[in-house]
C-alpha positions as a printed Julia matrix, in Angstrom:
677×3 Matrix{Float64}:
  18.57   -7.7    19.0
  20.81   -4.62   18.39
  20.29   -0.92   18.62
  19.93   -0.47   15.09
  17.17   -2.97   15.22
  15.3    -0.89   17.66
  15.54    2.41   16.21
  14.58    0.5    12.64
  11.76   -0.29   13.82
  10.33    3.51   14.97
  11.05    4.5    11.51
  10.49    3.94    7.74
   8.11    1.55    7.44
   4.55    1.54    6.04
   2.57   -1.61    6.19
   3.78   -4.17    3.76
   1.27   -5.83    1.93
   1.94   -9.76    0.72
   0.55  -11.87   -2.23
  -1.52  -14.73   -2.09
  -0.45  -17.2    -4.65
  -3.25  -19.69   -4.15
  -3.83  -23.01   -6.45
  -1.47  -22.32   -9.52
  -1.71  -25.68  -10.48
  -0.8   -28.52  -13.12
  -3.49  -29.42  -15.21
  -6.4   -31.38  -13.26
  -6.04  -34.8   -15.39
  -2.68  -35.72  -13.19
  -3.06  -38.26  -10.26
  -1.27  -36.08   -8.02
  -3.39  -33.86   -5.29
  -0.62  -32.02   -3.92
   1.63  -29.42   -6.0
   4.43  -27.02   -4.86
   5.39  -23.51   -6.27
   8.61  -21.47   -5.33
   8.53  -17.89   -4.34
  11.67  -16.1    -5.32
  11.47  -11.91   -3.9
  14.59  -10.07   -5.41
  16.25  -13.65   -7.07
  15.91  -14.64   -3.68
  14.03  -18.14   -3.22
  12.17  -17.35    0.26
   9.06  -18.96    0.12
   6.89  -21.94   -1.2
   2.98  -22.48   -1.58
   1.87  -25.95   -0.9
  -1.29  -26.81   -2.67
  -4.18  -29.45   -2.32
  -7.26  -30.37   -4.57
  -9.87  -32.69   -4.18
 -13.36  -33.15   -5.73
 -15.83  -33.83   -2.82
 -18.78  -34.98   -3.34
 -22.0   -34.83   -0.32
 -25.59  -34.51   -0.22
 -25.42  -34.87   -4.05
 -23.37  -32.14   -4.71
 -19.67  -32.06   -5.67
 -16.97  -29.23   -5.71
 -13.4   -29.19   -5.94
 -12.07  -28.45   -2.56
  -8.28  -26.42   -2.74
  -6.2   -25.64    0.05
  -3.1   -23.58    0.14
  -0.67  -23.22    2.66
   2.08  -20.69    1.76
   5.19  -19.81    3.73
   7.63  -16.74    3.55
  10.58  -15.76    5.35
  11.59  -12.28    5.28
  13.55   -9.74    7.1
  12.15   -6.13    6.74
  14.61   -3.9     8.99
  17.03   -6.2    10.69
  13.62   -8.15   11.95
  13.22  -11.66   10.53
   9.2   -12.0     9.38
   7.86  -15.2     9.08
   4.72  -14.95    6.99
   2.01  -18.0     6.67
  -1.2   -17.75    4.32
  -3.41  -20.16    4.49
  -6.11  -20.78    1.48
  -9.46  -22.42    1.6
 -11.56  -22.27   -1.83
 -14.71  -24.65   -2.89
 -15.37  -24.68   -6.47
 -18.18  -25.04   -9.07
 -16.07  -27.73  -11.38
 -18.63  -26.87  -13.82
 -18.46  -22.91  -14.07
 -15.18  -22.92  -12.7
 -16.52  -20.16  -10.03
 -15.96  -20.23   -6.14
 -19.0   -20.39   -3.73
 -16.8   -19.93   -0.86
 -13.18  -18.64   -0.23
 -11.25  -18.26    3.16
  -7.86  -16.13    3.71
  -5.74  -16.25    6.3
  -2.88  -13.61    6.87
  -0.49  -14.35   10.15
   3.12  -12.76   10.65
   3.59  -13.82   14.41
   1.88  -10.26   15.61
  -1.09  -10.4    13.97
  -3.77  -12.18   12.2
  -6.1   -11.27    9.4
  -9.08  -13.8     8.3
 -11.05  -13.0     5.46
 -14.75  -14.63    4.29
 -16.54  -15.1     1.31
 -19.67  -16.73    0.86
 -21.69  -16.1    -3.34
 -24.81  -17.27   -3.02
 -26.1   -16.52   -6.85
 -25.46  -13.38   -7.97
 -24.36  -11.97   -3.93
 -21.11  -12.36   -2.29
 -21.18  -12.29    1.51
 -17.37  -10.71    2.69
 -16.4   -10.64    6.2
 -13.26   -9.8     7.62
 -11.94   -9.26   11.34
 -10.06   -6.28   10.32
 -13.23   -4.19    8.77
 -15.93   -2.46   10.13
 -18.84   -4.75    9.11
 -19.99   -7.46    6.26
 -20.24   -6.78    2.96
 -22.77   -7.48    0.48
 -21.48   -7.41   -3.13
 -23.89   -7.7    -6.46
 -21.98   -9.83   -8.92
 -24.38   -9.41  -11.59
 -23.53   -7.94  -15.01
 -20.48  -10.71  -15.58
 -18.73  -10.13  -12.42
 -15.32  -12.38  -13.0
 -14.94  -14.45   -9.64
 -11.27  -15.83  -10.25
 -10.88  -19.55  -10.14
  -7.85  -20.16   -8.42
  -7.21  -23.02  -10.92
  -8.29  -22.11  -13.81
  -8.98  -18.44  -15.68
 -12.05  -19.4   -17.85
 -12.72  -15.81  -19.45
  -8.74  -15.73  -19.99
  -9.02  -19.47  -22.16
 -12.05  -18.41  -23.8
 -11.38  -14.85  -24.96
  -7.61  -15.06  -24.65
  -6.37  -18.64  -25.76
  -9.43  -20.11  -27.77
 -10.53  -16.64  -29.04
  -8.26  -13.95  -30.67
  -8.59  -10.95  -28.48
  -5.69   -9.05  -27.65
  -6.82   -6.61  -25.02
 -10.12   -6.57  -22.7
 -11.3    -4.9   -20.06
 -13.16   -7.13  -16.74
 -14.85   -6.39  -13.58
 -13.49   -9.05  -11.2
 -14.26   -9.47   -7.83
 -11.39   -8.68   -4.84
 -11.89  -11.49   -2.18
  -9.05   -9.97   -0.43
 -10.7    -6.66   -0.04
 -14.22   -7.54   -0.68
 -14.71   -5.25   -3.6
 -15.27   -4.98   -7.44
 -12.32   -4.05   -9.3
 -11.74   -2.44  -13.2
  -8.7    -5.19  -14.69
  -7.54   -4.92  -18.33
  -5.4    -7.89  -19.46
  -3.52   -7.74  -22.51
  -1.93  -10.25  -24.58
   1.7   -10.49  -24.49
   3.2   -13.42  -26.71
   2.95  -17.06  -26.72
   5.61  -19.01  -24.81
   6.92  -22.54  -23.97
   8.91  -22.56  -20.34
  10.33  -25.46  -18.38
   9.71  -25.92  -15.02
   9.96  -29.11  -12.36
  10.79  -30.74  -15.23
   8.15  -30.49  -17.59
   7.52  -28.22  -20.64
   4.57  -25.97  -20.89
   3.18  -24.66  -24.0
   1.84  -21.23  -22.1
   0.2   -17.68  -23.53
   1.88  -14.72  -21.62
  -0.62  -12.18  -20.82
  -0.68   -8.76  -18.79
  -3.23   -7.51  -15.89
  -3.36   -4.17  -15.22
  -5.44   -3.17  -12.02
  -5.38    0.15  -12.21
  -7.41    0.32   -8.91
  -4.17   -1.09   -7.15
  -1.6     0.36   -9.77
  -0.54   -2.88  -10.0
   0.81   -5.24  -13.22
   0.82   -8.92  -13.15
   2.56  -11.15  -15.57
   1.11  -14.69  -16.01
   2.23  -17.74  -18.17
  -1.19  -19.79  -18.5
  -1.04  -23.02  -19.5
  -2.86  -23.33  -23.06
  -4.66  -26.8   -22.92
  -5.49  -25.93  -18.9
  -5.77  -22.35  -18.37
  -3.71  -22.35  -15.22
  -1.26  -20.16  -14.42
   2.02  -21.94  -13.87
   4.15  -18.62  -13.54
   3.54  -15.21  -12.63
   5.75  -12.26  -12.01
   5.01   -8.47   -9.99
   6.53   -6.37   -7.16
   9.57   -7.96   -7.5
   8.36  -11.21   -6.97
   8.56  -14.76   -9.29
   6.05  -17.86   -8.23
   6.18  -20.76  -10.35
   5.65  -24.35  -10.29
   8.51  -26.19   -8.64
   8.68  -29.62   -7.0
   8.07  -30.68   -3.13
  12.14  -30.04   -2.61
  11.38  -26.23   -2.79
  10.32  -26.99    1.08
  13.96  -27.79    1.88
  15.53  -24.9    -0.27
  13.95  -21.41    0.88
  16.18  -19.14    2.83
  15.36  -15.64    3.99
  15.37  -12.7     1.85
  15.86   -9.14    2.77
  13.09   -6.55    2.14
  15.09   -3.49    2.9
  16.43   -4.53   -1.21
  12.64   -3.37   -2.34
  12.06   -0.51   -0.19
  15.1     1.16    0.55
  16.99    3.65   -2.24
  20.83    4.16   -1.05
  21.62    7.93   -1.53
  24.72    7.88    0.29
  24.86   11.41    2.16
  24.16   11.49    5.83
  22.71   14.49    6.95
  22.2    13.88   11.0
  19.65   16.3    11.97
  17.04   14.6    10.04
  14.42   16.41   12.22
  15.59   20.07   11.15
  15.54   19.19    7.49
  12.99   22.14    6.27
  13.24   22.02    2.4
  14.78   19.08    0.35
  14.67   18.93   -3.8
  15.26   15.05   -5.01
  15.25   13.53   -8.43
  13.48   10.31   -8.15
  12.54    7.31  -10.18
   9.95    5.3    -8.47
   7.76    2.05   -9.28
   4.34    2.41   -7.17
   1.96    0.28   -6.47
  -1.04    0.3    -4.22
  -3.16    2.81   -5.95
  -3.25    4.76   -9.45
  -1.21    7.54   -9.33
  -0.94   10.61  -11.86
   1.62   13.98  -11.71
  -1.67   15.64  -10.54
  -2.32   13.57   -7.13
   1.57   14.6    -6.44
   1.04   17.87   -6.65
  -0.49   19.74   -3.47
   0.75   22.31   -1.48
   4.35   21.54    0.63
   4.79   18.8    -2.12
   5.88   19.54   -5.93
   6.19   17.36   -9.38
   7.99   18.08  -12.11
   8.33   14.8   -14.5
   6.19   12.26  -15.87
   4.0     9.22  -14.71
   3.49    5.99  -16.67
   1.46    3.38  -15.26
   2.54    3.8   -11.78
   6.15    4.71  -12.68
   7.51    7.69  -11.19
  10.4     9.85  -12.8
  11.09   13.23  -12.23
  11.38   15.85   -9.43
  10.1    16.9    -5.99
  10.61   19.16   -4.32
   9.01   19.42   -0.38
   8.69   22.3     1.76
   6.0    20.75    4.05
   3.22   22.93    5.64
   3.55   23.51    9.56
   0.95   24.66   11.96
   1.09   26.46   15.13
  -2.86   26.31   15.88
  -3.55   29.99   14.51
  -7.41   29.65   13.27
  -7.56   26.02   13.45
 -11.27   24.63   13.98
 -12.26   24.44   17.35
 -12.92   21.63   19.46
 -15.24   19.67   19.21
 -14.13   20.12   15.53
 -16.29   22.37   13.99
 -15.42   23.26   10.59
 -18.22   22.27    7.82
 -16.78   18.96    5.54
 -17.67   18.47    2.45
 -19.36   15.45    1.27
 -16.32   13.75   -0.69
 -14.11   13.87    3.31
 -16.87   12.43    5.12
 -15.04    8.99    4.99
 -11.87   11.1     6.42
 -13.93   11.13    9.69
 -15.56    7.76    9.61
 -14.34    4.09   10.37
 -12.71    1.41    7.94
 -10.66   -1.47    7.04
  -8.12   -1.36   10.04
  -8.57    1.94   11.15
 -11.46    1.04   13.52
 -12.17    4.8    15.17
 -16.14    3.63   16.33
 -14.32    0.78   19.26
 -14.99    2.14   22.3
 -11.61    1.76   23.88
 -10.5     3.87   21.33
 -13.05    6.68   21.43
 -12.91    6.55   25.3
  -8.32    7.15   25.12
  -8.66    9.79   22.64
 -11.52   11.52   24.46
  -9.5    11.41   28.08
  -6.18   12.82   26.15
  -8.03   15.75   24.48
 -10.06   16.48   27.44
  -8.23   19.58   28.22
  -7.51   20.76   24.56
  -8.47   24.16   23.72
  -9.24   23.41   19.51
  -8.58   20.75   17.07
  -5.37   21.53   17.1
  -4.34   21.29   20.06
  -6.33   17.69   20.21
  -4.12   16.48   17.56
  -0.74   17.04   18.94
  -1.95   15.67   22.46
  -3.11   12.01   20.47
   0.19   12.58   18.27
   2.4    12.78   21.2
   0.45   10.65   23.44
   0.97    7.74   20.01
   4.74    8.76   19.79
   5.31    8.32   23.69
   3.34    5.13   24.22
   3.7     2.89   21.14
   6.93    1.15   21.01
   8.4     0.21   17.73
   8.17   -3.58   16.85
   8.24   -5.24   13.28
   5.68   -6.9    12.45
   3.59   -4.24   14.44
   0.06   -4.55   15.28
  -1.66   -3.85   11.78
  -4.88   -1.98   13.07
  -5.8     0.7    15.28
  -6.95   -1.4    17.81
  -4.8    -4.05   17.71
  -1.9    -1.44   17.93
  -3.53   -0.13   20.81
  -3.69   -3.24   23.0
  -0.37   -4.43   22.49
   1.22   -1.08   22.67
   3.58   -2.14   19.44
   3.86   -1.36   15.68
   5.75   -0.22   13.09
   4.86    3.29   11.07
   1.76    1.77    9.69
   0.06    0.86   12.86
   1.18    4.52   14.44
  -0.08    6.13   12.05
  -3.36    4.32   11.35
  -4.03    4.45   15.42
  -3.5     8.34   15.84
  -5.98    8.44   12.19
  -8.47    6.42   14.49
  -7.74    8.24   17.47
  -8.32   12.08   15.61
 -11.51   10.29   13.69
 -13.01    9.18   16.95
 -13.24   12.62   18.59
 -14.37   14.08   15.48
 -11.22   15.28   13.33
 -10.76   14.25    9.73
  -7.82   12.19    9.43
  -5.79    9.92    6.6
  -2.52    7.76    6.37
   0.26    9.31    3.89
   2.36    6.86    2.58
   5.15    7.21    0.19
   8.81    7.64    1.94
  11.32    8.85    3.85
  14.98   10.01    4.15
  17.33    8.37    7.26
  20.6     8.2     8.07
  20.27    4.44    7.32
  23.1     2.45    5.2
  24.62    6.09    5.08
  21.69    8.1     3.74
  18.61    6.37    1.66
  14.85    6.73    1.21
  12.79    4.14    2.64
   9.45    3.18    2.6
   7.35    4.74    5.51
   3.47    5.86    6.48
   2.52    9.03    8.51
  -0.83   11.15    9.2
  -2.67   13.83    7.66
  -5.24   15.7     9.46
  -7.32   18.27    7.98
  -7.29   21.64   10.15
  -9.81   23.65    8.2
  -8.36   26.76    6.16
  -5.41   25.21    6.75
  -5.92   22.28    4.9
  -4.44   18.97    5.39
  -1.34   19.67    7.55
   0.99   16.07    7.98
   2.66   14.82   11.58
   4.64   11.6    12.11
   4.42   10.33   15.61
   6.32    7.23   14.6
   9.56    9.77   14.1
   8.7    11.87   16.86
   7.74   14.36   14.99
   4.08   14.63   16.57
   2.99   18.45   15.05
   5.18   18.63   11.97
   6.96   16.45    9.62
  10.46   17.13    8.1
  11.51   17.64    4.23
  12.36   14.44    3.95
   8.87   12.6     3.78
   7.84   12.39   -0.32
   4.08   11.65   -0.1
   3.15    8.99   -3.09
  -0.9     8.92   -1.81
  -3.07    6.93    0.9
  -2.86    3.09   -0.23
   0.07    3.19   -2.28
   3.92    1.8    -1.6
   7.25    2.64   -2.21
   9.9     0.52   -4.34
  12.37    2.85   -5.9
  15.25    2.28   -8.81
  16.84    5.67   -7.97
  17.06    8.24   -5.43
  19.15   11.48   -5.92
  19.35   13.97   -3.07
  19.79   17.43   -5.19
  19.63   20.39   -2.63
  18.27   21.01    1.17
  17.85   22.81    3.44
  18.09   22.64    7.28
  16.34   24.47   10.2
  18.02   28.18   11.05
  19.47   27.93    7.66
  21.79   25.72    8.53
  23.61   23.96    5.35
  25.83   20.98    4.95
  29.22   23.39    4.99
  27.89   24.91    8.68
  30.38   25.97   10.76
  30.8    22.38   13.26
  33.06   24.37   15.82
  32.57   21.53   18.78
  31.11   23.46   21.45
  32.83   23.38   25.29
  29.89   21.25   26.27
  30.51   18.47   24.34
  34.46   18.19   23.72
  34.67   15.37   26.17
  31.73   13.4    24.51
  33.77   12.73   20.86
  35.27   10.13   19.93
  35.52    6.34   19.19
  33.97    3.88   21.84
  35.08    0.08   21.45
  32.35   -2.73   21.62
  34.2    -6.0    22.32
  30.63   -8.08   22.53
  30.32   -6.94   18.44
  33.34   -6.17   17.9
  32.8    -3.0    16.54
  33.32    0.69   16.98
  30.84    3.54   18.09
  31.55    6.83   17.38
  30.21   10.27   18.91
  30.95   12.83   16.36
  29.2    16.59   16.43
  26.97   17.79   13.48
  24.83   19.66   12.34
  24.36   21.34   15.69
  24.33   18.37   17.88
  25.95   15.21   18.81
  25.39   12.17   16.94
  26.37    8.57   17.56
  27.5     6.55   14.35
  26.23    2.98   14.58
  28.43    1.11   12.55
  27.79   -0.12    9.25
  23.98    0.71    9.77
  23.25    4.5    10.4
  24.1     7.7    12.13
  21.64    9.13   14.27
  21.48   12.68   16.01
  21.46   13.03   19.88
  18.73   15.28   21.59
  20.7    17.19   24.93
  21.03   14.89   27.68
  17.71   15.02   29.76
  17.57   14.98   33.94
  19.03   11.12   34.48
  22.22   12.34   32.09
  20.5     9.81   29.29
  21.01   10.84   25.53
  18.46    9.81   23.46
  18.09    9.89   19.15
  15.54   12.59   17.96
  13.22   10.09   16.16
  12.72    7.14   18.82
  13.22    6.26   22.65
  13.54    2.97   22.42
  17.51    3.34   23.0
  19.7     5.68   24.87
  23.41    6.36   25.81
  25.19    7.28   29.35
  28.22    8.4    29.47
  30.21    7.54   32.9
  33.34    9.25   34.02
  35.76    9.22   36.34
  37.3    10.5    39.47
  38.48   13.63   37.46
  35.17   14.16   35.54
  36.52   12.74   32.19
  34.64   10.75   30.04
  36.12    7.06   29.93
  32.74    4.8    28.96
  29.65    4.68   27.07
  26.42    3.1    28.13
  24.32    2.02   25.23
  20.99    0.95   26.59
  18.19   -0.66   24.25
  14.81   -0.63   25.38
  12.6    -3.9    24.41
   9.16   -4.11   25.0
   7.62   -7.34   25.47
   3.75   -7.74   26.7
   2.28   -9.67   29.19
   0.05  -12.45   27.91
  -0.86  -14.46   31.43
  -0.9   -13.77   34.83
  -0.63  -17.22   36.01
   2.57  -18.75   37.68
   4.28  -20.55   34.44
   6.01  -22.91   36.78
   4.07  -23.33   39.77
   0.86  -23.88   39.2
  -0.16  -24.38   43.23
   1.65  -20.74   44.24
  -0.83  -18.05   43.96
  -0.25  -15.29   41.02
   1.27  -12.36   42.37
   0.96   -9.05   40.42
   4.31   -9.34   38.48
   4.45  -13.61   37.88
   3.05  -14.83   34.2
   4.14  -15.0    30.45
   5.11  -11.97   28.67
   5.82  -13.02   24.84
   7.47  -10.83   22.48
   5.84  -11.67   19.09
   8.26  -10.08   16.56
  11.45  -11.79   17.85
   9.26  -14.88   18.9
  10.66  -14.84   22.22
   8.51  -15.74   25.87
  10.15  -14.61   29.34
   8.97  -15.99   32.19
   8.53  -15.09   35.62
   7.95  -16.82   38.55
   8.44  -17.44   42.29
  11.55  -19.09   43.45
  12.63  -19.77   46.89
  10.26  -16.95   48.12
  11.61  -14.69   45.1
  10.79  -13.75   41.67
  13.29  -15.31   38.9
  12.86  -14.24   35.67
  13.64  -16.81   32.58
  15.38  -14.55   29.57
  15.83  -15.97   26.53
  17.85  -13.21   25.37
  20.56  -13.58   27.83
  19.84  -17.75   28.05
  19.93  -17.23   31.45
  17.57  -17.47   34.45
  18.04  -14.99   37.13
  16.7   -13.49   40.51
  15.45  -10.25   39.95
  14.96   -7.82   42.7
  13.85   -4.29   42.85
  15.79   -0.49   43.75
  13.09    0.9    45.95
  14.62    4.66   44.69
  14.09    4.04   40.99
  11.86    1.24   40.62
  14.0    -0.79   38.73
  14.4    -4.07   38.9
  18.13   -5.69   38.32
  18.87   -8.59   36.48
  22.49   -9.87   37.32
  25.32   -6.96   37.08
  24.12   -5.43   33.35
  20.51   -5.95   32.24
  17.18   -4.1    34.25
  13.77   -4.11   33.4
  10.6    -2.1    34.41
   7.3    -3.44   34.65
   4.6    -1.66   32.69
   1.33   -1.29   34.56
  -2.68    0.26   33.65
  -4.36    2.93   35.62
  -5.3     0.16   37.83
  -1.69   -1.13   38.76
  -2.21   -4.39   36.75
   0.83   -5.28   35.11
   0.41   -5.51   31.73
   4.23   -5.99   30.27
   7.89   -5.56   31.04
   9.98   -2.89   29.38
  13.37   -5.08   29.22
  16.42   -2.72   29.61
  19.6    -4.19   28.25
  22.81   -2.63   29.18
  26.14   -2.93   27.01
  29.29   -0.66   27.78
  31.92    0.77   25.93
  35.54    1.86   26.95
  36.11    5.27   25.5
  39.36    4.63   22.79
  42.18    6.84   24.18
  43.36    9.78   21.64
């Protein structure tokens, strides 16, 4: 795990939402029970869905029981993601509809399980991420989708002559009723594991999701045997797929190279970009792009963006903002803004109880909002995949942007303040300058109106020119970025004056990295100091704080020391990466008849899959890292608190209000040798 992994991870990422591919099938006349399809995400083959059917038959009924397993490997910022969705449908053979469909989501972090039960004309949807059940009338020719076989598509599509018509189909992933047009393409035959199909291509549009799907569906079947969107091709392939899937980088989808680095990313105050953007997630019009700190000029077809914006984003400094409690009269359409749903669960107690002890002292709404926004920024540490939902984001003290920003919405929600998630983008100094994919939070202060922070950047009362705001359940997968003009704080241009300043002459330079070998490089700009991570990103340095540590503006999850020598000249860099990895038992993992002190147990580091142990040994702790492959004694500096781990590597033991322990903070230490001039 590298530096550039850790900063990744506090930045530029909204939640990524995945496909479920379940039961594209061969026709049900072949012997075989068990069929394979290959997931290919940028021409990349990264995945595979392995799929069962069965006809059942019990208590004198019968169904055809299908089961999915699907498997993806990814890596989304540096972070490999290992994805599994699992698939449980039973199905009327006769009508082709399910009575009962089961999802399961896991990405190592976290786990999402879906329900649904139709009895009739009523489906039954639970999930553990929403608030509570759901009772959905299907009446009225409600499609439920056959994972097997799309009967209204064969009758109206295939057998009939239509050429474009509207459904209302039913969302087992969200537990909702959804508006789908499919349109009729052309009629096709394709090859694939070695047979040829004789398929009709037609289109879905889902203009709820402002999503298009291209299927190929088998004409004397009606299954789908290929199907392309977001980038991604499924299709039927053979049980080898298993043995051929490698891992395919996300960061091609949601990350727009616009190669110019401008390091104070923070002070950026008005930026104009030319943008053409495919977005997907919700329907989107040159209207809902429009609002004040955010302009439009260009056109919008079916979820594709081209044209202009231009952002000068609103700041607040708490003049006339609502008081607190938040007392400003809502309308009826924001009433949701202050309630609880899917993964933003602001009615859990823990939650309501945090964000009422951090705003105890603040003096309006305001004020409340920066205390949860800073309290979000300081205490959740940046991990990919992050925890999902509020709560879940809460308890493990992890998450990428999606999970910051959906915890501060619960947190502002549960003491009253309206509060949304703002998805769309954001510029970095990553692969030297680009636009990637990213969430934040809107809160509404009144006259003010809806006024945006982003605690995952550290940005916790204001967000910077660089955030383009696409809308609330959308994503971001751009063709082209342009940067066209900006601005920076102080009016401070691209041309400003970068006279080094006294202070920081003995600072620049190159620093060499035998362990990577690579070179680091403190350079000053833009009215700071800035460390150039090579090949990945520059990043701007706030002033060193009271322990001489430098640390980026937009995380703290790495720093840099500089050490010098007798005569006070800088000869090394210390770059030290912070890793945070929970505790998940107290117990003794390798003595189970010594008594648990308060540091011994498990701590497991989901993202990077990745347990360290400690223990007692010979009347002292040892600590098991599998980072280092080492197992080491680990003693404590009574002045700092710190506990050592050989001659480089420290860590710090995160405890509650009550002392409990409940994870390490694992500091690892690299050093650099200053290059002489």
């Amino acid at each position: 795990m590298n530096a550039t992994n850790k900063i990744n991870k506090m930045i530029l990422l909204a939640s990524i939402i995945f496909w479920s591919c379940s039961g594209m099938g061969q026709t049900l006349e072949t012997d075989s029970e068990i069929y394979y399809y290959g997931v290919e995400i940028g021409g990349v083959m990264c995945g595979y869905s392995e799929s069962s059917k069965e006809l059942v038959k019990e208590d004198g009924k019968e169904w055809l029981q299908v089961n999915d397993e699907i498997i993806l490997k990814l890596t989304v910022l540096g972070q490999d993601v290992d994805i599994t969705i699992t698939n449980d449908y039973k199905i009327d053979p006769k009508t082709g509809r399910y009575f009962f469909c089961e999802r399961n989501y896991s990405n190592g972090a976290v786990t999402l399980l879906s329900t649904t039960k139709v009895n009739g004309d009523i489906a039954y949807f639970t999930s553990n991420m929403d608030v509570e059940p759901k009772e959905v009338d299907l009446s009225g020719g409600v499609i439920l989708d056959s994972p097997i076989e799309f009967k209204h598509l064969v009758k109206d599509f295939i057998k009939g002559e239509e050429k474009e018509k509207p459904y209302k189909v039913f969302d087992d992933n969200k537990g909702i009723i959804v508006d789908k047009t499919y349109i009729f393409i052309c009629l096709e035959e394709i090859e694939l594991a070695g047979n040829t199909y004789s398929t009709t291509v037609i289109e879905e549009l889902d203009k709820s999701k402002g999503t298009k799907i291209k299927y190929w569906i088998e004409n004397s079947t009606g299954f789908p045997v290929k199907l392309i969107f977001s980038g991604r091709t499924i299709y039927l392939a053979d049980a080898s797929v298993k043995k051929r899937i490698t891992t395919a980088d996300y960061d091609d989808l949601i990350f727009a190279k616009v190669n110019k680095v401008i390091t104070n990313v923070q002070g950026l105050t008005y930026m104009k970009v030319e943008a053409k953007i495919k977005s997907e997630g919700e329907w989107i019009t040159v209207e809902s792009l429009n609002f004040p700190g955010q302009s439009f000029t260009g056109t919008v077809t079916e979820n594709m963006i081209e044209g202009v914006f231009e952002i000068e984003p609103i700041r607040c400094d708490g003049t006339n903002a609502p008081g607190f409690p938040f007392d400003y009269p809502l309308p009826d359409s924001m009433q949701k803004y202050i309630e609880p749903e899917n993964l933003i669960e602001s009615n859990h107690p823990d939650l309501m109880a945090e964000a009422k002890d951090i705003t105890k002292d603040a003096t309006n709404s305001w004020d409340a909002v920066v205390s949860l926004s800073k309290w979000v920024a300081e205490n959740i540490k940046g991990a990919i995949p992050g925890g999902t939902s509020a709560i879940n984001t809460y308890n493990t003290r992890l998450g990428e942007c999606g999970s910051h920003s959906r915890l501060l919405a619960a947190f502002c929600r549960g003491v009253g303040i309206p509060a949304r998630l703002s998805i769309g983008c954001m510029y970095s100094t990553y692969y030297g300058g680009s636009f990637g994919q990213h969430a934040w939070t809107e809160v509404f202060m009144g006259d003010a109106g809806w006024i945006a922070v982003d605690a995952t950047a550290f940005e916790y009362d204001f967000v910077d020119a660089g955030h383009i705001r696409l809308g609330e359940l959308t994503n971001f997968q751009p063709e082209e970025m342009e940067i066209l003009d900006y601005r920076l704080i102080d009016g401070a241009e691209e041309n400003m004056d970068n006279t080094i300043p006294e202070k920081y002459q003995d600072y620049i330079g190159k620093y060499i990295y035998p362990e990577r070998n690579a070179v680091f490089e403190i350079l000053y700009q833009d009215g700071s100091l800035a460390v150039d991570i090579p090949n990945k990103m520059v990043l701007a340095l706030n002033d060193a704080d009271e322990n001489g540590l430098f640390y980026p503006q937009i995380s703290r999850q790495i720093n840099f020391k500089f050490i010098k020598d007798e005569q006070g000249k800088v000869v090394e860099m210390r770059l030290q990466e912070i890793i945070p990895i929970p505790k998940t038992s107290d117990e003794d993992p390798m003595n189970s008849d010594i008594a648990a002190n308060t540091y011994t147990g498990t701590y497991y580091f989901a993202p990077a899959d990745i347990e360290m142990l400690v223990y007692v040994k010979d009347k002292g702790l040892v600590l098991r890292d599998p980072i280092m492959k080492t197992e080491s004694k680990i003693q404590q500096d009574v002045k700092t608190g710190i506990w050592n781990i050989g001659s480089k590597n420290e860590l710090m033991f995160e405890k509650d209000a009550d002392g409990n322990v409940t994870g390490i903070n694992y500091l690892k230490n690299s050093f650099m040798q200053k290059e002489e001039k």
